[in-house]
ZAGUTI-373923 format. One record per residue (C-alpha): residue number from 1; residue in one letter; x, y, z. Coordinates in steps of 0.25 Angstrom, whole numbers, plus 5000, padded with zeros to 4 digits. Layout:
nr | rest | east | north | up
NUM | A | X | Y | Z
...
***
This chain:
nr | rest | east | north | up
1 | X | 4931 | 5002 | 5095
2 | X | 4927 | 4990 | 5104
3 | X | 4934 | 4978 | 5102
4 | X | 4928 | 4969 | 5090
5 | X | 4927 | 4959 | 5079
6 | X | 4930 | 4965 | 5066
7 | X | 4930 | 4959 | 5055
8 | X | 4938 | 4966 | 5039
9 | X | 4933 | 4961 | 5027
10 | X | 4945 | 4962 | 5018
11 | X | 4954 | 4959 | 5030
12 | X | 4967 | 4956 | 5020
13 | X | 4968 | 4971 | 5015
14 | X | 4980 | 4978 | 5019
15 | X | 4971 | 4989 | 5027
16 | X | 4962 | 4980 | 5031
17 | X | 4973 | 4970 | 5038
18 | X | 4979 | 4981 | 5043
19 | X | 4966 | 4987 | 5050
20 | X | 4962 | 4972 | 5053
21 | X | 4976 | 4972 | 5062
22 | X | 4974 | 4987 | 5068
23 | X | 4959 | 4981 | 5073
24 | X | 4966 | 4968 | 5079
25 | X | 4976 | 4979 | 5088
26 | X | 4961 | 4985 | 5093
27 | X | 4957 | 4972 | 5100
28 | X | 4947 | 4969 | 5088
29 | X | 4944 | 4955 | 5082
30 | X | 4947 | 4955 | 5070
31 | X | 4944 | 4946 | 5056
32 | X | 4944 | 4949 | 5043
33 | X | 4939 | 4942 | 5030
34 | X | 4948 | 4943 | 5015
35 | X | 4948 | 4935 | 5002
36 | X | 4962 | 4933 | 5002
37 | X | 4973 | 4935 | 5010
38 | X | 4988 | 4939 | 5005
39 | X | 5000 | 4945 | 5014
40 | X | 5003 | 4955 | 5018
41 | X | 4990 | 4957 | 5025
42 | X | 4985 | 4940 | 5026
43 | X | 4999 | 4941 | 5034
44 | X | 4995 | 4952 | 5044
45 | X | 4982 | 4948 | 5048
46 | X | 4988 | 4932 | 5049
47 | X | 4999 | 4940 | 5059
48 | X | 4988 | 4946 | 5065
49 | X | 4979 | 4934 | 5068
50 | X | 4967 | 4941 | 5063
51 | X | 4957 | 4931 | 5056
52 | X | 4955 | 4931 | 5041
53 | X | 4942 | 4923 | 5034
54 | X | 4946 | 4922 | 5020
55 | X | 4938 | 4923 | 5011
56 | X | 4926 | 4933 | 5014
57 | X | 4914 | 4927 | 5019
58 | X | 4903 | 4928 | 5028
59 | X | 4906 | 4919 | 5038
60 | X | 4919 | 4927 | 5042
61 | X | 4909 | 4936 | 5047
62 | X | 4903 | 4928 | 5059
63 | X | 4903 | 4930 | 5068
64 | X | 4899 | 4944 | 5065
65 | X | 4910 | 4953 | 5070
66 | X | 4906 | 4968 | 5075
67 | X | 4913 | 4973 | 5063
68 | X | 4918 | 4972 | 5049
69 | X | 4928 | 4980 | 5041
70 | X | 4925 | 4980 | 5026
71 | X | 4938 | 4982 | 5019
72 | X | 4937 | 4990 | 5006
73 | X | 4939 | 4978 | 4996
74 | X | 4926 | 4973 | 4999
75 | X | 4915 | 4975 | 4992
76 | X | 4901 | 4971 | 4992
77 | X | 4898 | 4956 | 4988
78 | X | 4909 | 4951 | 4998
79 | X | 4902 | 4941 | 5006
80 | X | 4906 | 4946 | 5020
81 | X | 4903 | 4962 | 5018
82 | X | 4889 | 4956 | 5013
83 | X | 4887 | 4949 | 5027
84 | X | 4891 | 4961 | 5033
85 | X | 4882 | 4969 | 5027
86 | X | 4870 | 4958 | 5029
87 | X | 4874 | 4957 | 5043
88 | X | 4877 | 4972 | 5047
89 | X | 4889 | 4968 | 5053
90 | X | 4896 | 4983 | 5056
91 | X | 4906 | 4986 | 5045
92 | X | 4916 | 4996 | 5042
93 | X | 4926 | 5001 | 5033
94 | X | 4943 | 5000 | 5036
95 | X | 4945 | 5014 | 5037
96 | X | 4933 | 5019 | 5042
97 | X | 4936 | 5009 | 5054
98 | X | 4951 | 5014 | 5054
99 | X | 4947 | 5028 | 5056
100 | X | 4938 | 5025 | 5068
101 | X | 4944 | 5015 | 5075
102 | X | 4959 | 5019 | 5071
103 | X | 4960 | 5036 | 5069
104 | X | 4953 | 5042 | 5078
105 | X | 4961 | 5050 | 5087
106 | X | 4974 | 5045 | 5079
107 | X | 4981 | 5054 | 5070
108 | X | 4979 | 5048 | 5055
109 | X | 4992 | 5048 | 5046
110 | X | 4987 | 5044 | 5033
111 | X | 4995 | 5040 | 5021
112 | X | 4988 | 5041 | 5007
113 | X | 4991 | 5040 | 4992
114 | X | 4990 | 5030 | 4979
115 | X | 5003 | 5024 | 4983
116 | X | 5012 | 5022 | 4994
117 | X | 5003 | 5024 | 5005
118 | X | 5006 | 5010 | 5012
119 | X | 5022 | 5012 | 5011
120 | X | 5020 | 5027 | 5016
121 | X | 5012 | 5023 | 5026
122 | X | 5020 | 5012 | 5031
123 | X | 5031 | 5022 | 5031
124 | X | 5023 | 5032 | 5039
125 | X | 5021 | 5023 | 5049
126 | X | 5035 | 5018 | 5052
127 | X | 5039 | 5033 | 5054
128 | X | 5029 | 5035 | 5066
129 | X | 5034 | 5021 | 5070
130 | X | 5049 | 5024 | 5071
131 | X | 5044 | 5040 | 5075
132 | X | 5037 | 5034 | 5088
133 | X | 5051 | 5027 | 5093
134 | X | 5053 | 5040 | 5099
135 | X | 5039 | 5047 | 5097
136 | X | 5027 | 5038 | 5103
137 | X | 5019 | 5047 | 5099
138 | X | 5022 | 5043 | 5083
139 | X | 5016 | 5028 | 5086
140 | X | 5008 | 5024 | 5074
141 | X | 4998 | 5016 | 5070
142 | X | 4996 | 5013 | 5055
143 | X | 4988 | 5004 | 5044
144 | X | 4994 | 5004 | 5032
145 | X | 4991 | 4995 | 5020
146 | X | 5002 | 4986 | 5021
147 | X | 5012 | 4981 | 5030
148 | X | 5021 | 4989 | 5033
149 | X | 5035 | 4981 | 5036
150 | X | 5039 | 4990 | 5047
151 | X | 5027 | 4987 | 5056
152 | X | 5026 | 4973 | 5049
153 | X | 5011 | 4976 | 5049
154 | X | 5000 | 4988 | 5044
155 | X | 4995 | 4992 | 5054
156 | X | 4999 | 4997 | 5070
157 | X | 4990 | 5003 | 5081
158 | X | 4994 | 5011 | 5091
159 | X | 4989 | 5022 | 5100
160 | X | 4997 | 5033 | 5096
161 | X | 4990 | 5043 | 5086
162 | X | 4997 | 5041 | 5072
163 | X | 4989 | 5031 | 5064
164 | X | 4995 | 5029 | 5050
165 | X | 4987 | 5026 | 5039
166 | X | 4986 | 5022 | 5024
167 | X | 4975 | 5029 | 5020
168 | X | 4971 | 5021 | 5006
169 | X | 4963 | 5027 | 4994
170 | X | 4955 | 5015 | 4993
171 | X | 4940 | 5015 | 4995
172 | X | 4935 | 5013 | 5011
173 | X | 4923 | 5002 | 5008
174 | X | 4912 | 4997 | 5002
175 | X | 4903 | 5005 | 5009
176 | X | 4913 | 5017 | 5008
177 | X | 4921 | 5020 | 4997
178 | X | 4928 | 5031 | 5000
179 | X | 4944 | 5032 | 5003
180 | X | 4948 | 5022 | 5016
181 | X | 4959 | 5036 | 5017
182 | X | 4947 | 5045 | 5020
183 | X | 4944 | 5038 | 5034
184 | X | 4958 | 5041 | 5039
185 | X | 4957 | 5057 | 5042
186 | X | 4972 | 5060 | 5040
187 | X | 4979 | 5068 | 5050
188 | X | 4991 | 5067 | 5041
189 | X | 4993 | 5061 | 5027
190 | X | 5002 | 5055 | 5016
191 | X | 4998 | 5056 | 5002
192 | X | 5007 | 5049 | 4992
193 | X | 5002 | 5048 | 4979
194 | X | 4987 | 5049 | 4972
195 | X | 4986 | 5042 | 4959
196 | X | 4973 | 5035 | 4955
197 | X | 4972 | 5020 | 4961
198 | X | 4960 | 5010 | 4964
199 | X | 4954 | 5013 | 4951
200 | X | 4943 | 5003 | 4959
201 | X | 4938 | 5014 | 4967
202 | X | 4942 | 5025 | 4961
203 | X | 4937 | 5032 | 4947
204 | X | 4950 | 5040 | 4944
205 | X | 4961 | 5048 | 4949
206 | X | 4952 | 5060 | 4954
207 | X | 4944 | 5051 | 4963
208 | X | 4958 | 5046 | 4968
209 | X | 4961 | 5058 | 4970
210 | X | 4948 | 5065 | 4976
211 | X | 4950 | 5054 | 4987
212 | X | 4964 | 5060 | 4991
213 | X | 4958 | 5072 | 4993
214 | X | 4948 | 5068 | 5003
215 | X | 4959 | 5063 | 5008
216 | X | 4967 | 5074 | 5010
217 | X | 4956 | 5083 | 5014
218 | X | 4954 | 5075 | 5027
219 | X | 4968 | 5080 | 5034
220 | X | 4967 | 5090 | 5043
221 | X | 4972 | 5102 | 5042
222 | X | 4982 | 5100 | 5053
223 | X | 4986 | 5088 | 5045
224 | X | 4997 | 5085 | 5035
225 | X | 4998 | 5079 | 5020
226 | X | 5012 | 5073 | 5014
227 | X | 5010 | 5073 | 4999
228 | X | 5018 | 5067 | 4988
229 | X | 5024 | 5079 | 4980
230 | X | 5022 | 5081 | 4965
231 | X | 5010 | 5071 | 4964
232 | X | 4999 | 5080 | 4957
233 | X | 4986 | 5071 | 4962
234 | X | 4992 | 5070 | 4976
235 | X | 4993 | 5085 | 4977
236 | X | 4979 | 5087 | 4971
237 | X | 4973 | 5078 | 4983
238 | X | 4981 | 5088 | 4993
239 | X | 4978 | 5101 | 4986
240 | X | 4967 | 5105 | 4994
241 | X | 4972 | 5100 | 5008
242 | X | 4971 | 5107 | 5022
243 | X | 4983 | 5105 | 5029
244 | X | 4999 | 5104 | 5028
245 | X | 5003 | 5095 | 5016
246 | X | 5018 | 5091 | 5014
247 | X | 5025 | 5086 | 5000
248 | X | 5034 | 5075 | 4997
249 | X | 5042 | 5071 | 4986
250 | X | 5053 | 5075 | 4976
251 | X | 5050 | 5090 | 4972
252 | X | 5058 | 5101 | 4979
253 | X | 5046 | 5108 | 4983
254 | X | 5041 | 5094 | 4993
255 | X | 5039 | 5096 | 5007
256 | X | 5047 | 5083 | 5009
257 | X | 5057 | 5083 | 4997
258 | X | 5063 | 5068 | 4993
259 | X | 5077 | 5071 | 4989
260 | X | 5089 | 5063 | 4986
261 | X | 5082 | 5047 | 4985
262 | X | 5091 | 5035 | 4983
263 | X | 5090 | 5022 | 4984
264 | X | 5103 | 5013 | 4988
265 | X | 5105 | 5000 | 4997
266 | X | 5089 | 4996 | 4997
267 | X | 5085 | 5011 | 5003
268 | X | 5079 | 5023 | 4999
269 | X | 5087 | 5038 | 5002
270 | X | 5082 | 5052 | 5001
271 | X | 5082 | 5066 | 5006
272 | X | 5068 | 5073 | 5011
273 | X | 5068 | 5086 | 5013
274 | X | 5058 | 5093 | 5020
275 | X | 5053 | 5106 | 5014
276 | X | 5067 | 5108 | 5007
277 | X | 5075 | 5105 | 5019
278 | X | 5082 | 5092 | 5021
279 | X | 5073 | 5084 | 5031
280 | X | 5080 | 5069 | 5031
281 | X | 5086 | 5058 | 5022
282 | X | 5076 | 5047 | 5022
283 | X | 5080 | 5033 | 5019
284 | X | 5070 | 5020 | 5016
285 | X | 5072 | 5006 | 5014
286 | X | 5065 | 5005 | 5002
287 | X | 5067 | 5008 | 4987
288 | X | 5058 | 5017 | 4978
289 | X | 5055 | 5032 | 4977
290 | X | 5041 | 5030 | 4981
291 | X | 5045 | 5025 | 4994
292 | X | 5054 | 5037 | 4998
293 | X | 5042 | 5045 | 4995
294 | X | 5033 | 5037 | 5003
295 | X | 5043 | 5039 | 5015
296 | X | 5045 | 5053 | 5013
297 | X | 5030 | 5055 | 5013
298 | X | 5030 | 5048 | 5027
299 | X | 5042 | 5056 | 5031
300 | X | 5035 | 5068 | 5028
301 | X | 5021 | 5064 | 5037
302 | X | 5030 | 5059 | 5048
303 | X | 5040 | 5071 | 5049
304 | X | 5027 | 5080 | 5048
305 | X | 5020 | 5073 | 5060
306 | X | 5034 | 5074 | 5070
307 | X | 5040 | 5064 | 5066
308 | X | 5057 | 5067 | 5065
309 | X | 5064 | 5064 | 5053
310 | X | 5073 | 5055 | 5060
311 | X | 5063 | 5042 | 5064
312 | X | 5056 | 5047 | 5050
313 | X | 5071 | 5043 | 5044
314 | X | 5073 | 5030 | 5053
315 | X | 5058 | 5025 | 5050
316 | X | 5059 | 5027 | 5035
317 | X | 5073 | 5021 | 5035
318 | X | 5067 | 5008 | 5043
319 | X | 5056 | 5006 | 5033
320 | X | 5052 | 4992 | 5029
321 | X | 5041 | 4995 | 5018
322 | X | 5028 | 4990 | 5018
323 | X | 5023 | 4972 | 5013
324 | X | 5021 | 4974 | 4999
325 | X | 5029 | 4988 | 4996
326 | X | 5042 | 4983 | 4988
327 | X | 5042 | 4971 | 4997
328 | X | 5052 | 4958 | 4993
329 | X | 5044 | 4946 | 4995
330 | X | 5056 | 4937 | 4992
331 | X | 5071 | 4936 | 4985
332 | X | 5070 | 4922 | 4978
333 | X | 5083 | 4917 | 4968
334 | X | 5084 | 4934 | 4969
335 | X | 5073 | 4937 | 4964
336 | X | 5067 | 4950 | 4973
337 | X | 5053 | 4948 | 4973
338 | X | 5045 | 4960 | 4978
339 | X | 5031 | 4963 | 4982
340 | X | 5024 | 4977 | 4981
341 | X | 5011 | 4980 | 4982
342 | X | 5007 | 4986 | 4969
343 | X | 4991 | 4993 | 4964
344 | X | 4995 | 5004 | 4956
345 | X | 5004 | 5008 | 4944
346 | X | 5013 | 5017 | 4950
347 | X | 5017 | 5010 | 4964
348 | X | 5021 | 5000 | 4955
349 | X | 5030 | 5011 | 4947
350 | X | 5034 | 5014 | 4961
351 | X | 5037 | 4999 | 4965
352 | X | 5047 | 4996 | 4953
353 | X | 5054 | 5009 | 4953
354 | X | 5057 | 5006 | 4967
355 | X | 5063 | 4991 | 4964
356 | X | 5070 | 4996 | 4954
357 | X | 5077 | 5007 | 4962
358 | X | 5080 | 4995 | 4974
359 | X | 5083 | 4985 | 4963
360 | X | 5090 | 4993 | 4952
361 | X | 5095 | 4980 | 4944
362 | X | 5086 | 4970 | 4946
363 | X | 5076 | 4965 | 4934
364 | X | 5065 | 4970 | 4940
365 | X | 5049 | 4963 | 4938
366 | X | 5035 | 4969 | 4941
367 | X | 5024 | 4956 | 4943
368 | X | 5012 | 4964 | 4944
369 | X | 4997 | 4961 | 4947
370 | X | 4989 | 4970 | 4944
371 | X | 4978 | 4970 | 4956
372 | X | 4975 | 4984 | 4961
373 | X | 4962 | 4989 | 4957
374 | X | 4969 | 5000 | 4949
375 | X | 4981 | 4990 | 4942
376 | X | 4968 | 4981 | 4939
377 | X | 4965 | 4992 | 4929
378 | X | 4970 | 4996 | 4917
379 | X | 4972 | 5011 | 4922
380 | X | 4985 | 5012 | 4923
381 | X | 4989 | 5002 | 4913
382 | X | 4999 | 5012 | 4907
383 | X | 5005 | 5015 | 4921
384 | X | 5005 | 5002 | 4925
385 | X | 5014 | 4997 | 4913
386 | X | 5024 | 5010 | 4915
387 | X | 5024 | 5004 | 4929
388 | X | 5028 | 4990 | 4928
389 | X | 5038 | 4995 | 4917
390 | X | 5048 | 4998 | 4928
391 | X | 5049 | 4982 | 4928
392 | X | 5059 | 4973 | 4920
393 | X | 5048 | 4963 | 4920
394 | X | 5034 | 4963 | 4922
395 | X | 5025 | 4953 | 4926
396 | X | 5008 | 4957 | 4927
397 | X | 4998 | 4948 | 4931
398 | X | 4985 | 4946 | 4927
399 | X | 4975 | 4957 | 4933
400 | X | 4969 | 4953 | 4948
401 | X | 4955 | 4953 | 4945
402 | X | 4955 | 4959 | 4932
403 | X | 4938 | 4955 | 4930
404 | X | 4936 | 4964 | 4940
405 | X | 4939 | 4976 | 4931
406 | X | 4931 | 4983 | 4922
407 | X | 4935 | 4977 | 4907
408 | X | 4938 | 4989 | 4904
409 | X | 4948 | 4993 | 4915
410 | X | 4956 | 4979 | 4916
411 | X | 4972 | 4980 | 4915
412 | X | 4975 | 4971 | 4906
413 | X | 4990 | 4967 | 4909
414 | X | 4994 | 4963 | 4896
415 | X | 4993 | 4976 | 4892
416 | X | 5001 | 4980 | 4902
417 | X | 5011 | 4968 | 4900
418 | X | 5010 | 4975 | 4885
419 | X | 5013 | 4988 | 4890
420 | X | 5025 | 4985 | 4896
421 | X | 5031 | 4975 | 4885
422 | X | 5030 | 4987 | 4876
423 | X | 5038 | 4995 | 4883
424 | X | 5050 | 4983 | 4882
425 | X | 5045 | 4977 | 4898
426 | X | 5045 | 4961 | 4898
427 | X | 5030 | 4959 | 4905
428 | X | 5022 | 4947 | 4907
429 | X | 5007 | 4945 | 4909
430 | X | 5004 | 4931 | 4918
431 | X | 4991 | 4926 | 4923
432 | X | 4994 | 4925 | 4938
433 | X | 5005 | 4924 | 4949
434 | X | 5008 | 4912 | 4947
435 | X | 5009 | 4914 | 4933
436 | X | 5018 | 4925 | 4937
437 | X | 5028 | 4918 | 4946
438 | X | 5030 | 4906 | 4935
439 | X | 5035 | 4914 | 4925
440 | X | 5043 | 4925 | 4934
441 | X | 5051 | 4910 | 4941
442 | X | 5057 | 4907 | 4929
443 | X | 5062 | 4922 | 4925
444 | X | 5065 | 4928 | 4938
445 | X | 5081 | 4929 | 4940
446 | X | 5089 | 4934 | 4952
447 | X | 5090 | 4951 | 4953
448 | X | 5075 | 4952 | 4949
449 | X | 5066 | 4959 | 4958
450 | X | 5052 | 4957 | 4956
451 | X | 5039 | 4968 | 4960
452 | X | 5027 | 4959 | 4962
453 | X | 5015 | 4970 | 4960
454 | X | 5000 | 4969 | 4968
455 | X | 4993 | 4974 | 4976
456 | X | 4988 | 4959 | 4979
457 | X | 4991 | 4944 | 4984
458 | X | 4995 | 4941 | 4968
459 | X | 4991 | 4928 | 4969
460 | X | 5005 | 4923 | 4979
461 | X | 5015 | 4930 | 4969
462 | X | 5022 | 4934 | 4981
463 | X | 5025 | 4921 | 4985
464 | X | 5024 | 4911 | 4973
465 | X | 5035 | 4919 | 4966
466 | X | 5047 | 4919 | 4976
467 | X | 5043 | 4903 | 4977
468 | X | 5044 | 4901 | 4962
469 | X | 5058 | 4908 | 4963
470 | X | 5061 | 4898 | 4976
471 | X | 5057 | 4886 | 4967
472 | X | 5065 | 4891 | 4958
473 | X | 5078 | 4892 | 4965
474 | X | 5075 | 4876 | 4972
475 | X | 5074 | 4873 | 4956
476 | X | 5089 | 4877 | 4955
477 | X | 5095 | 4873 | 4966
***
C-alpha cells in the first residue's frame, strides 16, 4: 500500500489501537476519532503519539485523508461516518484491511473461541517470540486485543511469515456484518470455547455456532485445528473439518492430556501428555484452571508447527499475562484490588475460581458492572447469579445503558442482588462507582482481595477506589 493518511473511527477499541499502531510501523499517517478514551488502549495510542479527536465530528475529517477505517461499534447516525459517506471519502473495514495489507503472503495463526482468545493469543505469541531466540524463522508478528505484558504492547510487525491473530466473533461493520474472524483465512487455528455471546448480533447459540463453522471450514487441508476436549458445541463446529485436528483437555483419550495441575507459591504446575506419552511438565505464573488450559492449547499449536517443547517450556514459564486479565491495579492498607476484563457469565466463573485458588484465605469481593451487550441482558440471569456466588461479597452496579435494551430483555440487578441473598450471599445494588467506592471505603479490611468486573472504563473505579483506601490510611495516621 502507498504511504497514506488514514484515518479509524472508533480508534480506542482494543483492535482498533492495535491496527491504528501496526499502520504507524508501515510509514502511514495516522488519526483516529473516539468518544471516550480509557486505558489500556488511550495509553497505547498516547505512547504512540498517534492523534486522537475526541469526541466524533466532522471536522476531524479535514482535511479529507485517502482513507478511513470504520470500526464495528459504529453505526450509522455517527456524525463522521455520515460525512464520509456524503463525501465519498474511501472507507474500509479493520479486518478486511488486515487481510490485504497484513496476510498476504504470511502464514495466519488464528486463535478463536467465546473466551480466552486474548490470553491464548498473548501466550501463542510469546512462544514464537522466545522459539525465534534460536529459530529466526519463528519471528512473529501479532494483534491481539489487549496488551499483552510481555511485549508491553498488541501489536508487532515483522517480516517473517508467522502472523498471529485473535480472530474475534464480533460483526466486521456496518456495511458488513459477518464475523471480522472470517477475513483471516487461517493456516492454523485454536478454538477454545463456543458458548452463546453478543446476544446484540446474534439471535441464539445456533447462529453462534453456524459462524464457527465457517470458520472452520476456511482451514486448509494441509492445516491444523487445536480443540478444547469435551466441549459438545465446540466439537459440533469442527465435526465436519478437512484437515488434522488435535484435542486438549483433561479426558485420557485428549491429543494433549492435562494431568497432575497445582498451584503452589503464585504458579501454576501440570503434566501434558501428548497422545499418551509424556511430552513435558508445564509451569505458568499465573492461577486458574482456565489458564493452564489456555497454555496447553498454545503449547499444542506451537509444538505442532516445529517449535521444541523446551522454548515452549521457558516461554510459558516467563509469562506475564495480558492488562486486564487478573491484573492487580493496586495493594492499598492490604487490600488487593484486582482488574479483569469481564463480558460473559462464565469468564466471570472462571475469574473468581482462579482468585480463590491463588488467594485461598482471603474475604473475597466481585464489584460487577454489567456492560457487555450480553450481561446488559437478562439471558443469563441464572448463570450470572451462580456466577458471582463464588464471591464472599458481592457489589453490582446499575446497568451501562440499560434504555438501550428492549424492556423486555433488560437485566434487572436487583433480581440478581435477590438471587444471591437467597442463597445466604451478602450483595449490594449501588447507583454508580462512586457509589460503590463510598461504601466499600468504610468496609474494606486488610486480607481482602477484590475482583472489579467490566468490560468497560466503570466510570474511574480503578482509580477512585485505591484513592479512597489512601485517604483512608492519611485519616489514621
Amino acid at each position: 500500500m502507498q504511504k497514506k493518511h488514514i484515518h479509524l473511527i472508533g480508534i480506542c477499541g482494543t483492535a482498533m489501537a492495535s491496527l491504528a499502531g501496526l499502520l504507524q510501523l508501515k510509514g502511514h499517517r495516522v488519526t483516529g476519532s473516539d468518544q471516550a478514551a480509557y486505558p489500556p488502549m488511550s495509553d497505547l495510542l498516547r505512547d504512540l503519539h498517534i492523534e486522537v479527536a475526541e469526541p466524533f465530528s466532522a471536522e476531524n475529517l479535514k482535511p479529507h485523508p485517502d482513507l478511513v477505517i470504520v470500526g464495528n461499534a459504529m453505526s450509522r447516525g455517527n456524525v463522521e461516518l455520515e460525512y464520509v459517506l456524503d463525501q465519498r471519502i474511501p472507507f474500509t473495514s479493520l479486518a478486511e484491511l488486515i487481510h490485504a495489507e497484513f496476510l498476504t503472503g504470511r502464514e495466519s495463526l488464528v486463535v478463536a473461541g467465546t473466551h480466552g482468545k486474548t490470553t491464548t493469543t498473548s501466550m501463542l505469541a510469546w512462544i514464537y517470540e522466545v522459539a525465534s531466540r534460536t529459530r529466526p524463522e519463528f519471528t512473529p508478528s501479532f494483534l491481539i486485543g489487549g496488551v499483552a505484558e510481555n511485549f508491553k504492547t498488541s501489536f508487532h510487525l515483522r517480516e517473517s511469515r508467522p502472523f498471529i491473530l485473535e480472530g474475534d466473533e464480533y460483526d466486521t461493520a456496518f456495511f458488513d456484518k459477518g464475523p471480522k474472524f472470517m477475513h483471516y483465512f487461517p493456516d492454523a487455528l485454536i478454538l477454545t470455547h463456543v458458548e452463546f455471546d453478543h446476544a446484540d448480533i446474534y439471535r441464539d447459540l445456533d447462529q453462534v455456532k453456524t459462524a464457527f463453522n465457517r470458520l472452520v471450514n476456511l482451514v486448509p487441508q494441509r492445516g491444523r485445528i487445536v480443540e478444547v476436549d469435551g466441549a459438545a458445541n465446540v466439537s459440533e463446529c469442527v465435526s465436519k473439518e478437512f484437515c488434522n485436528v488435535e484435542r486438549y483437555g483433561f479426558a485420557q483419550e485428549s491429543d494433549w492430556r492435562v494431568a497432575d495441575m497445582h498451584f503452589r507459591d503464585g504458579r501454576t504446575r501440570w503434566k501434558v501428555f501428548r497422545r499418551g506419552e509424556f511430552w513435558a511438565e508445564l509451569t505458568l505464573p499465573m492461577a486458574g484452571e482456565h489458564n493452564a488450559l489456555n497454555a496447553t492449547a498454545a503449547a499444542a499449536l506451537a509444538a505442532g508447527q516445529g517449535i521444541e517443547a523446551s522454548a515452549i517450556q521457558e516461554a510459558l514459564a516467563s509469562f506475564e499475562s495480558v492488562k486486564r486479565r487478573l491484573e492487580v491495579r493496586a495493594v492499598v492498607d492490604g487490600v488487593t484490588i484486582i482488574d479483569d476484563f469481564a463480558h460473559h457469565p462464565t469468564a466471570i466463573r472462571e475469574t473468581l475460581k482462579a482468585l480463590r485458588g491463588a488467594y485461598p484465605d482471603a474475604r473475597l469481593w466481585a464489584v460487577l458492572e454489567p456492560r457487555s451487550n450480553t450481561l446488559r441482558r437478562n439471558i443469563f440471569e441464572r448463570e450470572l447469579i451462580e456466577s458471582l456466588s463464588l464471591a464472599d461479597r458481592v457489589v453490582l452496579a446499575q446497568v451501562f445503558k440499560q434504555e438501550g435494551i428492549p424492556e423486555g430483555e433488560r437485566l434487572h440487578p436487583e433480581t440478581v442482588v435477590k438471587g444471591l441473598n437467597q442463597m445466604g450471599k451478602e450483595a449490594t445494588l449501588l447507583a454508580n462507582a462512586d457509589a460503590i467506592v463510598e461504601a466499600m471505603g468504610a468496609e474494606l479490611h486488610a486480607g481482602d482481595v477484590v475482583a472489579i468486573l467490566s468490560n468497560g472504563g466503570f466510570d474511574g473505579i480503578y482509580e477512585k477506589l485505591p484513592k479512597r483506601l489512601e485517604q483512608r490510611v492519611l485519616v489514621r495516621s
